[in-house]
C-alpha positions as CSV (number, residue, x, y, z in Angstrom):
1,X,-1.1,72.8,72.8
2,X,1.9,70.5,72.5
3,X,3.2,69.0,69.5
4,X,1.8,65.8,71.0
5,X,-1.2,66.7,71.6
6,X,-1.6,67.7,68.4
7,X,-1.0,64.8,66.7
8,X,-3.4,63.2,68.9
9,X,-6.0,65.5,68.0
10,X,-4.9,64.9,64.2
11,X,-5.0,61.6,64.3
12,X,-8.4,61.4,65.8
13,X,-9.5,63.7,63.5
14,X,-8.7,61.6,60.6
15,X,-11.9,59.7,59.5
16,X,-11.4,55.8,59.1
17,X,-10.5,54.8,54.7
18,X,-12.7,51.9,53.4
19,X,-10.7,49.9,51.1
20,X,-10.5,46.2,49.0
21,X,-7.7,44.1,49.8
22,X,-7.0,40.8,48.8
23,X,-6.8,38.9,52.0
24,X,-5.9,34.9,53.2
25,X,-7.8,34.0,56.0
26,X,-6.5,30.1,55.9
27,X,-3.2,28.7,55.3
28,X,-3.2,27.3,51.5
29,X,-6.7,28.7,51.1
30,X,-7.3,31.2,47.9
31,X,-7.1,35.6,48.5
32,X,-10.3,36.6,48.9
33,X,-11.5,40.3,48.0
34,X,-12.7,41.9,51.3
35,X,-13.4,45.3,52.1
36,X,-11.2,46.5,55.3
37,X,-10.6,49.9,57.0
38,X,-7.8,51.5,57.8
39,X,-6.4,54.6,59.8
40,X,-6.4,58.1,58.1
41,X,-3.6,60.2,57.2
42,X,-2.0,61.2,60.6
43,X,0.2,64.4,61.1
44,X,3.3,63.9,58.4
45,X,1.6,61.4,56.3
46,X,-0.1,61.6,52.9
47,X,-1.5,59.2,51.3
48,X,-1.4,57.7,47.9
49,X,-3.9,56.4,44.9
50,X,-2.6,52.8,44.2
51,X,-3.5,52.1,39.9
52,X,-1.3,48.9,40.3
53,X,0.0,46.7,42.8
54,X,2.8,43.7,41.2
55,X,2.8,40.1,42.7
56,X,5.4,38.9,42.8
57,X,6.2,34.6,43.4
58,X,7.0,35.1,47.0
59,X,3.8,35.9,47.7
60,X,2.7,32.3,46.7
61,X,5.3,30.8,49.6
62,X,3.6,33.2,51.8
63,X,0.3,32.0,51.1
64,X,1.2,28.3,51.5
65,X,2.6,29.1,54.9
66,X,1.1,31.5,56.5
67,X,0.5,31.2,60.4
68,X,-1.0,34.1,61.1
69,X,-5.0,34.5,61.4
70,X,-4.8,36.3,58.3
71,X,-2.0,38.0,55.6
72,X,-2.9,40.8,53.5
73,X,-0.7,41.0,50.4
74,X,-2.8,44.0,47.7
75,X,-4.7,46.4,49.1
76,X,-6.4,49.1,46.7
77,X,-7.6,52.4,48.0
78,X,-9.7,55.2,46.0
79,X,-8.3,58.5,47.0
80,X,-7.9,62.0,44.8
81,X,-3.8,62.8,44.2
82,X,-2.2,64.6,47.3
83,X,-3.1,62.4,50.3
84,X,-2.1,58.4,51.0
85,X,-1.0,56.5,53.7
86,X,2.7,54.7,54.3
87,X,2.0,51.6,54.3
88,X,4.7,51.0,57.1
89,X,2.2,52.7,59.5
90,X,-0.7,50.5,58.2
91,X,-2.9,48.7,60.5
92,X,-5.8,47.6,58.8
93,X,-9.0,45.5,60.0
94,X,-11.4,43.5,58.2
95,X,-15.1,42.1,59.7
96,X,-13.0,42.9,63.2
97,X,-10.3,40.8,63.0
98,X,-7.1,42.2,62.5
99,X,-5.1,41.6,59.5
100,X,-1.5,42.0,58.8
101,X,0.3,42.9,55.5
102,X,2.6,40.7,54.0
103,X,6.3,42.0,52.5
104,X,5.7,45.5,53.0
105,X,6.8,45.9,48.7
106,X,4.4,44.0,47.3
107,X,2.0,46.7,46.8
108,X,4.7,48.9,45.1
109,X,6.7,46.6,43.1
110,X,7.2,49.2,40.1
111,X,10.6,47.9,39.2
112,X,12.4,44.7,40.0
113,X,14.1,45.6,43.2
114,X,17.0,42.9,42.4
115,X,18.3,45.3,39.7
116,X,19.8,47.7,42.7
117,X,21.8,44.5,44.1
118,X,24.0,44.7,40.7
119,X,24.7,48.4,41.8
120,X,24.6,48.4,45.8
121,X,25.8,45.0,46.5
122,X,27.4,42.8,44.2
123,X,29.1,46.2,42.5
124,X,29.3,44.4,39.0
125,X,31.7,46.5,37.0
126,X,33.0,46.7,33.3
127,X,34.4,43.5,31.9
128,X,33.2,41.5,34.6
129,X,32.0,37.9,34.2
130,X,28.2,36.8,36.0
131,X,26.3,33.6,36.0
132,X,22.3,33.7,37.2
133,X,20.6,31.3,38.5
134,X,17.1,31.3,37.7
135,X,15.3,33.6,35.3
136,X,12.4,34.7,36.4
137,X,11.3,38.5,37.4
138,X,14.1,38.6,40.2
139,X,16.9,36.7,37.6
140,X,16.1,38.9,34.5
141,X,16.0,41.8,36.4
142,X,19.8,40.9,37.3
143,X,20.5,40.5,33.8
144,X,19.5,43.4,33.2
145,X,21.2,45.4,36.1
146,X,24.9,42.9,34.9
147,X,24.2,44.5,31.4
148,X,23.3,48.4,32.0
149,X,26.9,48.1,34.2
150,X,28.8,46.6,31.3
151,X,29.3,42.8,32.4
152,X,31.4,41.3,29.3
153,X,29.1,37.7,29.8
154,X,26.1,37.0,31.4
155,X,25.3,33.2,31.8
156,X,22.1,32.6,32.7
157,X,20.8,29.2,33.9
158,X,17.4,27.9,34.2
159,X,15.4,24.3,33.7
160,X,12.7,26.2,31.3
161,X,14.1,26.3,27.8
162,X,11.8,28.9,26.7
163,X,13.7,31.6,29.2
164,X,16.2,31.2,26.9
165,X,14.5,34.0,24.5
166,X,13.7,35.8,27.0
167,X,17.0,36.3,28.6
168,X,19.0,36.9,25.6
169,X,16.7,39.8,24.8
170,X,17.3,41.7,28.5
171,X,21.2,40.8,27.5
172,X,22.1,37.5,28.3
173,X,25.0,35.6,26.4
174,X,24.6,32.3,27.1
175,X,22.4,30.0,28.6
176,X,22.1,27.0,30.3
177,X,19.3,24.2,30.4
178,X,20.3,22.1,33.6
179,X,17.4,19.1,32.3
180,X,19.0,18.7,28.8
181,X,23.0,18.5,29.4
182,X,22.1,16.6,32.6
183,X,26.1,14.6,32.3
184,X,27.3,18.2,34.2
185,X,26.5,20.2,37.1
186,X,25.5,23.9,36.7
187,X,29.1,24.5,38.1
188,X,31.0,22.7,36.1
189,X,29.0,24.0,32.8
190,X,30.0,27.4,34.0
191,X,33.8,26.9,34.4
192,X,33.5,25.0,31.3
193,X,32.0,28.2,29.6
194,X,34.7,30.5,31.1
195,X,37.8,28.4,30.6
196,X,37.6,26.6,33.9
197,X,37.8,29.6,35.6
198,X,34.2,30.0,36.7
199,X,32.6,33.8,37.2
200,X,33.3,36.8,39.1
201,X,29.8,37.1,40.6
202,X,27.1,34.3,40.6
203,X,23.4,35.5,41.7
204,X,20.9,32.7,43.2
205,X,17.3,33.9,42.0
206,X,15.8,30.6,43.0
207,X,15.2,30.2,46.4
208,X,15.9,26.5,46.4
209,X,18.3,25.7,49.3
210,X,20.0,22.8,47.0
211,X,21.4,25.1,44.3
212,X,23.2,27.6,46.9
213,X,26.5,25.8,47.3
214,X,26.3,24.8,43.5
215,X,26.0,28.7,42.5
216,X,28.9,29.2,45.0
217,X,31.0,27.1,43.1
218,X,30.9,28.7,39.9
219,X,32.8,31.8,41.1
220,X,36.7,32.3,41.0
221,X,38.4,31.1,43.7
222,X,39.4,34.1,45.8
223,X,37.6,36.7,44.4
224,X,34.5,35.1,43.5
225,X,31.0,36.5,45.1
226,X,28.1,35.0,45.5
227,X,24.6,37.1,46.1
228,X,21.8,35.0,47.4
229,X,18.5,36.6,45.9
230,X,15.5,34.0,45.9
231,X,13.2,33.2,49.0
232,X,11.8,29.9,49.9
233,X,10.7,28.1,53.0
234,X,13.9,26.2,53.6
235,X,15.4,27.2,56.9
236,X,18.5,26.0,56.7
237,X,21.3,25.5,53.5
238,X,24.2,23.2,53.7
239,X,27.4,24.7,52.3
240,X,30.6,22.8,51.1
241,X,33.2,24.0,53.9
242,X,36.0,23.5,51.3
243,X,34.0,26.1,48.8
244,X,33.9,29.1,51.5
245,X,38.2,28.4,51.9
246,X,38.4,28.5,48.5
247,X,38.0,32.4,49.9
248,X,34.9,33.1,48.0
249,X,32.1,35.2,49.4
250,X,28.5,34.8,50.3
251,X,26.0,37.3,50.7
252,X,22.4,37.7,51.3
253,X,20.8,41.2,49.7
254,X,17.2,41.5,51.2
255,X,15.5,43.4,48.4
256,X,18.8,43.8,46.5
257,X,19.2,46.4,50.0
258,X,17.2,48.6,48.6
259,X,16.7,51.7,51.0
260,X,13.8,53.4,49.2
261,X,14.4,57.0,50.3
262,X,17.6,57.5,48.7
263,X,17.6,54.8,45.9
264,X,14.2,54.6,44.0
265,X,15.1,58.2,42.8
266,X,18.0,56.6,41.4
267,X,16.5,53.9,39.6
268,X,13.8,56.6,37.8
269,X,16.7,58.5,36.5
270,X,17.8,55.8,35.2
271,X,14.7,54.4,33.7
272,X,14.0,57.9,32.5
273,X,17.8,58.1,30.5
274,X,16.8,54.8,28.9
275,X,19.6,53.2,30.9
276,X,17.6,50.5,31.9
277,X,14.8,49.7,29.3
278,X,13.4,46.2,29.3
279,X,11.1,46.8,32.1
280,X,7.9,46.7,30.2
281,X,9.0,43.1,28.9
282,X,9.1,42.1,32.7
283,X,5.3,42.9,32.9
284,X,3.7,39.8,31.5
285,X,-0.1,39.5,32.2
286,X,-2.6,41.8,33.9
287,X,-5.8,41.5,36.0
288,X,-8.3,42.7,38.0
289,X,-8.4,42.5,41.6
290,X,-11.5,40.3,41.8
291,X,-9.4,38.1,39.5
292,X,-6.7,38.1,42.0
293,X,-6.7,34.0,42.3
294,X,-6.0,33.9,38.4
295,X,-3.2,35.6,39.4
296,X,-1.4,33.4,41.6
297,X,-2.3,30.5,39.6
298,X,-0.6,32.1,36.4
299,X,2.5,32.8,38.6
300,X,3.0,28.9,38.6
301,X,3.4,29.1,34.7
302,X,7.1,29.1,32.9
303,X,5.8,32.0,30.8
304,X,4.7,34.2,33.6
305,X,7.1,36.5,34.6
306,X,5.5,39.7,36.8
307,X,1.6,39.6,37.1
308,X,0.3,43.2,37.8
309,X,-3.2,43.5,40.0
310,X,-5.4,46.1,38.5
311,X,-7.0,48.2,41.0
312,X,-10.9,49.1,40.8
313,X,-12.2,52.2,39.0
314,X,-13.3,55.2,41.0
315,X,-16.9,56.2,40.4
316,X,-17.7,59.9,41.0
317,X,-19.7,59.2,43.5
318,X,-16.3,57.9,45.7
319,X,-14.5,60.7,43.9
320,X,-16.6,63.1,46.0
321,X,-17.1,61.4,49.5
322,X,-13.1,61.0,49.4
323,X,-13.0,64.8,48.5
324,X,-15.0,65.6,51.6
325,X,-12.2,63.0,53.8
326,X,-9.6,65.1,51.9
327,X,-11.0,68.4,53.3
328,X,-11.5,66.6,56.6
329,X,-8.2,65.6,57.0
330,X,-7.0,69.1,55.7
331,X,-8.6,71.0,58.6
332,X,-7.1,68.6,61.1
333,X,-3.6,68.9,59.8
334,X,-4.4,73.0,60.3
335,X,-5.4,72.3,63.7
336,X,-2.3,70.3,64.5
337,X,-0.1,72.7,63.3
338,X,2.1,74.6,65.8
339,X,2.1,78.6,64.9
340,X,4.8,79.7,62.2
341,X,4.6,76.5,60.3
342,X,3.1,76.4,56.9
343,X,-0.2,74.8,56.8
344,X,-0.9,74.9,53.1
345,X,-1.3,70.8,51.3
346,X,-0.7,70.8,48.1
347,X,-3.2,70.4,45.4
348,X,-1.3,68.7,43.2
């Protein structure tokens, strides 16, 4: 048999996973738990127990503007350990209408994938000076990257005066309240804060297309750097054309440019050597999936920084009948092996 056929016959081996998902059906309309099914385990996938799944504020933009007939941002599937499914494979289907997952991380956001933009992108290094707009999840998680790499100040800047705390304690030396010293810009405050000289690297967490040239400005001319972070629906930004021959740079990171492969591994080392340690402080309220529309209101609340979804207990009952799937899907992956190759799974 060829390898093809094989994973043909694998694949159609592979019985069909019933799942809850949290699912949009109408633009600005509320998530909705649903029950949907999706594709087994094909030849070279596993597939994973999810115990929490992290929202994160984007998701909210996506559910005002979604065009599609339906997004599906938290799915939840019972499973025992040793088998899951990428979710970049995932199709999945609901009452027979195809649904369609939104942002691919936002059923895995363990830690704040901004943090690997200080270490990837920006390349913030001893001494160096960093301003940060906007200190939610995404900004604090930059403070925190600016601090584990030995940033001399931190400035962070946001219109909620109670962030203020909060980012002093993930390492943050000044702050910045935009509302109450209204008489100055958020550039000039930062120049004024570093001797006119403004910062080495400036991070827009915000999404908000009017703050982009303004976080621009407060880097050095000719070396300053500027990493564009937050999300919004804007399409378009409008930059000062005198700023960019000041000779500062611009740069978008998409996920901080995380490639999860080689750098996830990184960032648990690093959790694990206490290098980075205020992740549990980004974790701010909990709740259950059938709760998921308390969720996304809290996200709209100045004290809310990461909501994580809870996902459903498994009953023995489902403990069992995904037992018998595993055993299924164990036989099929022996079938599809060519001869020579090990067919044992692992049990753990």
């Amino acid at each position: 048999m060829s390898s093809t056929s094989s994973n043909t016959a694998a694949a159609a081996a592979a019985p069909m996973i019933t799942c809850k998902a949290a699912v949009i059906w109408k633009e600005n309309e509320s998530p909705k738990v649903e029950e949907i099914q999706v594709e087994g385990p094909k030849s070279g996938e596993v597939r994973v127990r999810m115990l929490f799944a992290s929202i994160c504020h984007t998701d909210v933009l996506g559910c005002r503007g979604c065009r599609s007939k339906a997004n599906s941002s938290i799915t939840f599937s019972v499973a025992p350990p040793g088998l899951s499914i990428p979710l970049s494979t995932l199709t999945t289907w609901s009452k027979f209408i195809q649904t369609y997952l939104f942002l691919m991380p936002a059923s895995f956001h363990v830690v704040s994938q901004p943090d690997l933009g200080r270490w990837k992108e920006a390349k913030v290094h001893k001494g160096s000076t960093v301003a940060v707009v906007g200190l939610g999840a995404v900004g604090l998680g930059v403070i925190e990257g600016a601090r584990v790499h030995g940033a001399s100040r931190i400035i962070g800047i946001d219109i909620n005066q109670s962030k203020q705390a909060v980012g002093e304690a993930f390492g943050m030396t000044d702050f910045y309240n935009p509302k109450l010293e209204s008489d100055k810009s958020i550039s000039e405050m930062v120049k004024l804060l570093t001797g006119g000289c403004g910062v080495d690297y400036s991070f827009e967490c915000t999404g908000v297309a009017q703050l982009v040239n303004e976080a621009l400005e407060t880097t050095k001319v000719g070396i300053g750097k500027l990493m564009m972070l937050g999300a919004a629906t804007d399409k378009s930004v409008e930059i000062d054309f005198v700023t960019l021959l000041s000779c500062r740079t611009l740069k978008y990171a998409v996920f901080g440019g995380v490639k999860v492969q080689s750098d996830l591994p990184l960032v648990i080392h690093k959790c694990i050597n206490k290098e980075i340690q205020n992740l549990d402080r980004l974790s701010t309220h909990q709740v259950a999936l059938e709760d998921i529309s308390t969720a996304f209101q809290l996200l709209k609340e100045p004290q809310c920084v990461k909501v994580f979804s809870r996902a459903p207990k498994v009953s023995r009952l489902n403990v069992h009948k995904q037992q018998d799937i595993r055993d299924s899907a164990r036989q099929a992956h022996i079938r599809a092996k060519p001869e020579g190759i090990p067919t044992t799974l692992s049990d753990d």
